[in-house]
N, C-alpha and C positions, 0 to 999 in steps of 0.2 A: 610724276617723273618715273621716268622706266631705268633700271640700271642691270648691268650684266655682271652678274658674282662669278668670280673662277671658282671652280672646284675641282679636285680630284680625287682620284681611289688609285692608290698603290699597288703595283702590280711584281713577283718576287718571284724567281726561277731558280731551280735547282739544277745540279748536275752533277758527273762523275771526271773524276781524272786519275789514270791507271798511273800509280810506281811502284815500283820494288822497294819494300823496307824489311828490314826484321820485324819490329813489331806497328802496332796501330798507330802511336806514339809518336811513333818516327816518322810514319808515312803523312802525317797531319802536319807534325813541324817540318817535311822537307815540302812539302806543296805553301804550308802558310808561309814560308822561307822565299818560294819559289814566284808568290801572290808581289809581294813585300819588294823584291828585288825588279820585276816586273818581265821574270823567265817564262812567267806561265803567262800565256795571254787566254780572252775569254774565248778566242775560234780555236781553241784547242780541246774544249769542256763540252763533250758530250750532256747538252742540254735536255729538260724533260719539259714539258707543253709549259707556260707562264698561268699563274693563277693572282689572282685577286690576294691582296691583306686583308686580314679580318678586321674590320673597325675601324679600315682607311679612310671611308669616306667622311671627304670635310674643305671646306672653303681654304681657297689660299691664302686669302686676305687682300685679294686685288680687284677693285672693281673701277668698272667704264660706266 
């Protein structure tokens, strides 16, 4: 018998969003604030290329 295993590798992007705060602090709690509330959307985040997880690869658990 032949069966087909899923697998996948996790794939994780970074990126920047510009505000104005007094310190670092602030600028982290008004964007996590901003995440949370659903102000910030993701077409507004100046993305950087997508890379690979370390150590993601691994069966789903579903197979045909």
């Amino acid at each position: 018998m032949k069966f087909e295993v899923s697998v996948e590798k996790r794939m994780y992007a970074t990126g920047k969003v510009t505000v104005d705060c007094d310190t670092a602090d602030q600028a982290i709690a008004l964007v996590e604030n901003q995440i949370a509330n659903g102000v910030l959307q993701t077409t507004a985040v100046d993305w950087n290329d997508a890379q690979y997880e370390d150590c993601s690869f691994a069966t789903t658990g579903d197979v045909d």
